[in-house]
C-alpha positions as CSV (number, residue, x, y, z in Angstrom):
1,X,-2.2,-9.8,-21.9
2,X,-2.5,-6.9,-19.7
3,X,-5.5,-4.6,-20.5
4,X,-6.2,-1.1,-19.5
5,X,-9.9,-0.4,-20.5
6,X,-11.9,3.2,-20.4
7,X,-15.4,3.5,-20.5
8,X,-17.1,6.6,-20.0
9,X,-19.8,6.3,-18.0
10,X,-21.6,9.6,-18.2
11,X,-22.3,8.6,-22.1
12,X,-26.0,7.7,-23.2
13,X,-24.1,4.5,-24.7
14,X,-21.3,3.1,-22.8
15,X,-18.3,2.4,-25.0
16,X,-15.3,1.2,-24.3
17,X,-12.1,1.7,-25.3
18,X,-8.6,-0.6,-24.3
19,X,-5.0,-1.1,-24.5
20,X,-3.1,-3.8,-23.6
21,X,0.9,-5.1,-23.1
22,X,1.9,-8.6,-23.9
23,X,4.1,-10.0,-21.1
24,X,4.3,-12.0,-17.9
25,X,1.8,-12.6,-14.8
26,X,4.7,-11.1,-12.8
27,X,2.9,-7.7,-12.5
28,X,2.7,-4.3,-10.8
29,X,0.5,-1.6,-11.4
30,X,-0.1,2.3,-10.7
31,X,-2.6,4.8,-12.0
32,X,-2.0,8.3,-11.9
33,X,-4.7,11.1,-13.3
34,X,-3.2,10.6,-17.2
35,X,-1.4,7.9,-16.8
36,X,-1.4,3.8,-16.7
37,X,2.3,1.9,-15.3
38,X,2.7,-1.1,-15.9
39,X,6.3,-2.8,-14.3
40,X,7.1,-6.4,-16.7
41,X,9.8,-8.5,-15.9
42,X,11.2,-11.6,-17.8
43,X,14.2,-14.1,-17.9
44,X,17.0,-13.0,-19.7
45,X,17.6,-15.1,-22.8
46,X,20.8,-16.4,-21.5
47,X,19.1,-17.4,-18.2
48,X,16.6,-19.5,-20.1
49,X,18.9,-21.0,-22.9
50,X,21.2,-21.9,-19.5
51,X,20.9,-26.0,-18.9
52,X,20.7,-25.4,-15.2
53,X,17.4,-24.1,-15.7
54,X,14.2,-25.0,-15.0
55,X,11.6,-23.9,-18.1
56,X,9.1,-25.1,-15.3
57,X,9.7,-22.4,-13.2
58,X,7.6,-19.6,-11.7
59,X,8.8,-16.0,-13.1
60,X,10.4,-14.5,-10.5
61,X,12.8,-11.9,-9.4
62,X,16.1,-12.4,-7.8
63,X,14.1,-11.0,-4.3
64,X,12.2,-14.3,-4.1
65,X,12.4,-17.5,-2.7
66,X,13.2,-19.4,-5.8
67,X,16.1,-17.7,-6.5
68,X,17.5,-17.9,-3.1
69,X,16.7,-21.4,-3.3
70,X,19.4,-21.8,-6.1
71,X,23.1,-23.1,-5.4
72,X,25.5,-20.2,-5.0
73,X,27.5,-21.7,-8.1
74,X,24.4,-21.6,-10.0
75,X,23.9,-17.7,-8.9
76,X,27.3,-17.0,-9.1
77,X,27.0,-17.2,-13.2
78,X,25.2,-14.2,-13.2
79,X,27.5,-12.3,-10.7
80,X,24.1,-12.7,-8.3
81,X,23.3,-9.1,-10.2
82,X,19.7,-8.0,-11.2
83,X,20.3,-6.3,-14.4
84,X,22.1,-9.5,-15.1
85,X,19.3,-12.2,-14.3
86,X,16.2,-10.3,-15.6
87,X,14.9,-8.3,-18.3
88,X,12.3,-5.7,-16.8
89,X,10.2,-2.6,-18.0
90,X,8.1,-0.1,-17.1
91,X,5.4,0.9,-19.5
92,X,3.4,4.2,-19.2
93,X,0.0,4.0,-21.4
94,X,-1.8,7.7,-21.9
95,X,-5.4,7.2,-20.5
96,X,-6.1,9.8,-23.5
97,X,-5.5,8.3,-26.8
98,X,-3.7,4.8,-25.1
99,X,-0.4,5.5,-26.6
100,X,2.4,3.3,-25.4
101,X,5.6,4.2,-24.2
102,X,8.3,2.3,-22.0
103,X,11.5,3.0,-19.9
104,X,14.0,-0.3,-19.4
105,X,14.3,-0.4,-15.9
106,X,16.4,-2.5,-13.2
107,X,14.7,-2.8,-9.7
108,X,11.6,-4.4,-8.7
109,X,8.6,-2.3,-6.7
110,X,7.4,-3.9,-3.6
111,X,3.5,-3.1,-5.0
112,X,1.4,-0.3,-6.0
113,X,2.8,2.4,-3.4
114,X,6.2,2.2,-4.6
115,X,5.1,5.0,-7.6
116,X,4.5,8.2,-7.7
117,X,3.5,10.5,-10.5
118,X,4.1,14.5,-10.0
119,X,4.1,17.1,-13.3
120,X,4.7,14.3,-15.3
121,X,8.0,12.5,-13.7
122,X,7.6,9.4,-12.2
123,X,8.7,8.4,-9.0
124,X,9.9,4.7,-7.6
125,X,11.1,2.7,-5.0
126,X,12.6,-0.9,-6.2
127,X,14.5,-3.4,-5.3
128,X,18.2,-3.6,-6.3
129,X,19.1,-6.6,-4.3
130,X,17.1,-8.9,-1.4
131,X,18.3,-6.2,1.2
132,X,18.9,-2.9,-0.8
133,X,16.4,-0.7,-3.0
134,X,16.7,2.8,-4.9
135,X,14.5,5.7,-4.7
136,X,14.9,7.2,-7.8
137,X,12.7,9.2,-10.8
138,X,12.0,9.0,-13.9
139,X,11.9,12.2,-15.9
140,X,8.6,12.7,-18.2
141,X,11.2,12.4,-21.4
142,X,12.6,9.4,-20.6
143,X,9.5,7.9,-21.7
144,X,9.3,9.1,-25.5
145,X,13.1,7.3,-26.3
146,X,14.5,10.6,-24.9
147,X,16.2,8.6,-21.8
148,X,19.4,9.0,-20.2
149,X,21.4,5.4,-19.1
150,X,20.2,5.5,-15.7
151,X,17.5,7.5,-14.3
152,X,18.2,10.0,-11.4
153,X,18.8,8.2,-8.4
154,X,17.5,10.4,-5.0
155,X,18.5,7.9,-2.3
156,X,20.0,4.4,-1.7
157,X,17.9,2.4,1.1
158,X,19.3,-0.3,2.9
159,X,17.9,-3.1,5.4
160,X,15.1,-3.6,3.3
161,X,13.5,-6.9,4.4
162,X,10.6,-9.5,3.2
163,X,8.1,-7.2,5.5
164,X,9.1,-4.0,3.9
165,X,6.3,-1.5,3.8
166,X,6.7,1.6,1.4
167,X,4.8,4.9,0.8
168,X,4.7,8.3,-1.1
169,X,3.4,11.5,0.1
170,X,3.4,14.7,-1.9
171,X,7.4,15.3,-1.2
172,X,8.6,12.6,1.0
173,X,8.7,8.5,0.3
174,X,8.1,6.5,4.0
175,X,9.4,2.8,4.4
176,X,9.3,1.0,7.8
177,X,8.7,-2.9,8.5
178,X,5.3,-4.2,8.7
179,X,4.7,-7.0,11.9
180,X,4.4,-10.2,10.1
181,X,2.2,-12.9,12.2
182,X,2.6,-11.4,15.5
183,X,6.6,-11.2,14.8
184,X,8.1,-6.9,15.9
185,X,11.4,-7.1,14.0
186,X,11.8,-3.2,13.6
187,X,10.2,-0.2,15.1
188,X,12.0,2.7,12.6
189,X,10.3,4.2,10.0
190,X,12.4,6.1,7.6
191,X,11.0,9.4,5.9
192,X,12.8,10.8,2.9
193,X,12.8,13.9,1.1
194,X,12.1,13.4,-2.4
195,X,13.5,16.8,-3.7
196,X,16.9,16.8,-1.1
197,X,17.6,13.0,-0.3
198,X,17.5,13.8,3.3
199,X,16.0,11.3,5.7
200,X,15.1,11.2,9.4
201,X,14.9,7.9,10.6
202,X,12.4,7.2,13.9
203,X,11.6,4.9,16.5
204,X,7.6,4.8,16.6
205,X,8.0,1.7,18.4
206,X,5.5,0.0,16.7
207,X,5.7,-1.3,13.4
208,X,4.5,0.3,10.1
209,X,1.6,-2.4,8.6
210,X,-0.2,0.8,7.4
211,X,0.6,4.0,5.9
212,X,-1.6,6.9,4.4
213,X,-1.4,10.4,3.7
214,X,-3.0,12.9,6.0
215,X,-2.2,16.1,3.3
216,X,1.3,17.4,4.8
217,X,1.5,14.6,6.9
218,X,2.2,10.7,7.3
219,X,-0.2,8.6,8.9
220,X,1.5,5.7,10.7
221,X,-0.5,2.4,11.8
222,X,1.4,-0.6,13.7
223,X,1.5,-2.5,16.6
224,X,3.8,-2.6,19.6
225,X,5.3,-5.7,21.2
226,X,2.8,-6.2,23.3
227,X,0.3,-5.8,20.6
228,X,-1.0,-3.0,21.4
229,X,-2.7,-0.5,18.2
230,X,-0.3,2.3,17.6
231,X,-0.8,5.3,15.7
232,X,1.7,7.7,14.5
233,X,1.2,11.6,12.9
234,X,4.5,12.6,11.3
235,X,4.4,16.4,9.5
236,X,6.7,15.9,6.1
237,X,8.0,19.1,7.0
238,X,9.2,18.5,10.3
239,X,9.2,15.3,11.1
240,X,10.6,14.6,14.9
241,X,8.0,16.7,15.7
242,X,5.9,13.7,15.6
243,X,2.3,12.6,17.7
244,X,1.2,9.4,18.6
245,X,-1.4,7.4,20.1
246,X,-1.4,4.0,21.5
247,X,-4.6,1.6,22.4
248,X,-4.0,-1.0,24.5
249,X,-7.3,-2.7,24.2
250,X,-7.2,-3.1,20.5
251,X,-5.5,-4.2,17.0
252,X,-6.4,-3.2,13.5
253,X,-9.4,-4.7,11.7
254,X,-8.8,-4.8,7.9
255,X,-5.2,-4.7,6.6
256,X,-6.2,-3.7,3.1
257,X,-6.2,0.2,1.5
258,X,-9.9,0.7,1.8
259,X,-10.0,0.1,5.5
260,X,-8.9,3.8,5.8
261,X,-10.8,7.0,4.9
262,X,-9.9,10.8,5.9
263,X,-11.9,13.9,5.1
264,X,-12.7,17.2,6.8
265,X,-16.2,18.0,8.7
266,X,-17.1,21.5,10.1
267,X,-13.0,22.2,10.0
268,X,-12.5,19.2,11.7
269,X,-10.0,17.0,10.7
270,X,-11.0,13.4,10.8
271,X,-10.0,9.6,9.9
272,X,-11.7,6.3,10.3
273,X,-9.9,3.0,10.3
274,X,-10.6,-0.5,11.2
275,X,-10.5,-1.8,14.8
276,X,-11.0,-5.1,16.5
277,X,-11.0,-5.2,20.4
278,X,-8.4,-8.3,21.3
279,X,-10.9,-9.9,23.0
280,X,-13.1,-10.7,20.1
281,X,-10.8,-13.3,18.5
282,X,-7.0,-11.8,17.7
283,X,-6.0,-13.2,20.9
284,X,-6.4,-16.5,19.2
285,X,-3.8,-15.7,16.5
286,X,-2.4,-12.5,17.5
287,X,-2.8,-11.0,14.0
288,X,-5.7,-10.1,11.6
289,X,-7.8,-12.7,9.6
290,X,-10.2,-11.0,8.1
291,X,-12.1,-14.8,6.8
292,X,-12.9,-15.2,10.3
293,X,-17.2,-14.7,11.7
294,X,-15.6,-11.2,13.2
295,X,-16.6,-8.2,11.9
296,X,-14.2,-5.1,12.6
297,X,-15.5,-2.1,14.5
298,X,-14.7,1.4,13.2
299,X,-12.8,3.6,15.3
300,X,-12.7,7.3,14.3
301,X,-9.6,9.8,15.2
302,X,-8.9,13.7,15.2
303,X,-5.3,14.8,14.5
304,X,-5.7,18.2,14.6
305,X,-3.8,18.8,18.4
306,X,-2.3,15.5,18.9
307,X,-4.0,12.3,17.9
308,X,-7.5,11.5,20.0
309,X,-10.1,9.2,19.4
310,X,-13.4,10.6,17.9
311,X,-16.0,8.2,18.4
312,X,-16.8,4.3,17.4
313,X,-19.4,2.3,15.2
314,X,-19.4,-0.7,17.0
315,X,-19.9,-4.3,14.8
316,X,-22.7,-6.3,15.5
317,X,-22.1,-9.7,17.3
318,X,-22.7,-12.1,14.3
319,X,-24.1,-15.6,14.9
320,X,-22.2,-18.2,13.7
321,X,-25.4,-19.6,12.6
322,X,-26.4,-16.4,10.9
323,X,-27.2,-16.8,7.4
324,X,-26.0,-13.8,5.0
325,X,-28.7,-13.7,1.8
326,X,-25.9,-11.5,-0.2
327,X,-22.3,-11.7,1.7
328,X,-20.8,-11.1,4.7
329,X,-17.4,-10.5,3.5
330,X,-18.1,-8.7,0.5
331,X,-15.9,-6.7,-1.7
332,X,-14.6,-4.7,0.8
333,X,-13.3,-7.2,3.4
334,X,-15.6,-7.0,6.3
335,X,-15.5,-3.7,6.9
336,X,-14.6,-0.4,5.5
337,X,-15.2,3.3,6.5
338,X,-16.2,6.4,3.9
339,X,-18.0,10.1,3.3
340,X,-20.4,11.4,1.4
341,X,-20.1,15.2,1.7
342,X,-20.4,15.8,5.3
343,X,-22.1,12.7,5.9
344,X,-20.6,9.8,7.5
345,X,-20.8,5.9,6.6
346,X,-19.4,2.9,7.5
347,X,-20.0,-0.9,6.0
348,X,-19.6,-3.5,8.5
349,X,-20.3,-7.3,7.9
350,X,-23.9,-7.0,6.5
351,X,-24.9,-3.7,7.7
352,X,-24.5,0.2,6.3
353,X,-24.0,2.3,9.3
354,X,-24.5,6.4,9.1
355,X,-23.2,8.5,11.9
356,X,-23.0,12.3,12.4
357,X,-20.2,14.3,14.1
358,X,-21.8,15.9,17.5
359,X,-19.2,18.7,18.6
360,X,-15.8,16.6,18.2
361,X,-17.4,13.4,18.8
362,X,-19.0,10.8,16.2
363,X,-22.3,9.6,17.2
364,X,-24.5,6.9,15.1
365,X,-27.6,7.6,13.7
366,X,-29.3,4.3,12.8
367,X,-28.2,1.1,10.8
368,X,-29.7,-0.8,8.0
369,X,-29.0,-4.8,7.4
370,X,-28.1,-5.8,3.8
């Protein structure tokens, strides 16, 4: 059972209110400002009823390892097709009154940031095959049984891979190839127009492990063969007229979504992400592990005239004989950057940091252990 649940929490009384969707622990979700996705795949009936096949078996969709893992006789049956070897939907739940409506769909997002909802239309990146995916949307009708046979398709992508790492901005969809345990396959990221289908392909050369939305522009995090931190500023408008950054000395702290924060302080643009200098452990293993006794620094940047670095809040050396009352690693990884207003905060291992902008530097103020 998959339940969405609302509870109002500016109520006297909290009371809570829920929907749910009966189905399989393979998956994906998205929440826009109305509505709840929810993307369910199962075997076909034929698939199961088929001799050859294992009731014992994980769910899973013709992208993973288990189905690859199948004799090409086996696969062959089902014409190694999608639509053929799964039965998927996606299922949009009103966050108003928890109505229920679904679209049958064929392709498989890679995770959350593969929808994207704008006056009502959905729009998605899936998987059609192990290499290939669709961009495509879903008009608002389509929902209500209104649907046409297939829903608009806005571009075919190709070269997808097991590291694929996919985005939405306000009109453009991202995808590049994240660097997978110190391994640089591919250095392109590929921007696409969601209301033309035109794309520009680049060479940031450095991979895409992290993207996030800057407003009109694409924020670009990665590393370069040599491991270096590379950082990438791509306007949706025009984007060859790119900006980068590159810092030799370190690699990103915290590979999760809440490692990153942006806001805007005395007109100044500004973003805070994760940082670990190489020489506090990642030369060991030459990518992140955030379970490790290092905590990541946070290294603040300005994008307004190229991209520069703003200032630090520098981790505390922990002892590995240091014992945390509460948690080291708390929710939030180790360590994780946000505002309050014009104020600025960032958690790190067992300590709340607050710092100040100074001119077009950030400066700490004073630090607390929790």
């Amino acid at each position: 059972m998959h339940l969405f649940i609302k509870c109002p929490i500016n109520d006297a009384k909290i009371y809570c209110e829920s929907s749910g969707v009966v189905g399989s622990d393979f998956p994906e979700y998205y929440i826009s400002g109305e509505f709840a996705y929810l993307w369910l795949t199962g075997w076909k009936g034929k698939v199961l009823l088929d001799g050859e096949f294992s009731l014992d078996s994980t769910l899973v969709y013709p992208s993973s390892a288990y189905y690859y893992s199948m004799s090409d006789e086996y696969k062959g049956k089902y014409h190694n097709k999608l639509e053929l070897f799964s039965d998927s939907k996606l299922y949009r739940i009103s966050l108003t009154d928890f109505s229920v409506n679904y679209f049958p769909i064929e392709l498989e997002p890679l995770d959350q940031f593969s929808f994207h909802e704008d006056g009502g239309d959905l729009y998605m990146f899936g998987l059609s095959s192990k290499t290939t995916g669709e961009l495509i949307k879903i008009k608002e009708h389509m929902f209500k049984g209104q649907y046409s046979p297939q829903p608009d398709v806005i571009a075919n992508v190709t070269g997808v891979n097991d590291y694929t790492n996919n985005y939405f901005l306000s009109d453009s969809f991202i995808y590049g190839t994240m660097n997978h345990f110190g391994e640089l396959n591919n250095t392109e990221s590929t921007m696409i127009n969601l209301h033309t289908g035109t794309s520009s392909t680049l060479d940031l050369n450095h991979s895409a492990n992290r993207f996030e939305n800057l407003g009109e522009k694409a924020l670009v995090v990665g590393e370069t063969e040599d491991l270096n931190l590379g950082l990438t500023v791509i306007p949706e408008a025009t984007p060859q007229a790119y900006q980068q950054l590159f810092l030799h000395d370190r690699l990103e702290g915290e590979t999760r979504s809440h490692a990153f924060n942006a806001t805007s302080i005395n007109d100044m643009a500004i973003f805070g992400l994760t940082t670990q200098l190489k020489s506090k452990g990642e030369e060991e293993h030459n990518y992140y592990h955030w379970g490790e006794d290092v905590s990541s620094d946070i290294t603040f940047f300005n994008w307004d005239n190229g991209v520069r670095v703003a200032g630090e809040l520098v981790s505390k050396e922990n002892s590995k004989d240091e014992f945390c009352e509460v948690s080291c690693e708390d929710w939030y990884g180790n360590t994780r950057p946000f505002f309050i207003g014009d104020r600025i905060f960032g958690l790190s291992g067992d300590e709340l940091i607050e710092a100040k902008l100074v001119g077009s530097q950030v400066i700490e103020i004073e630090r607390i252990s929790f």
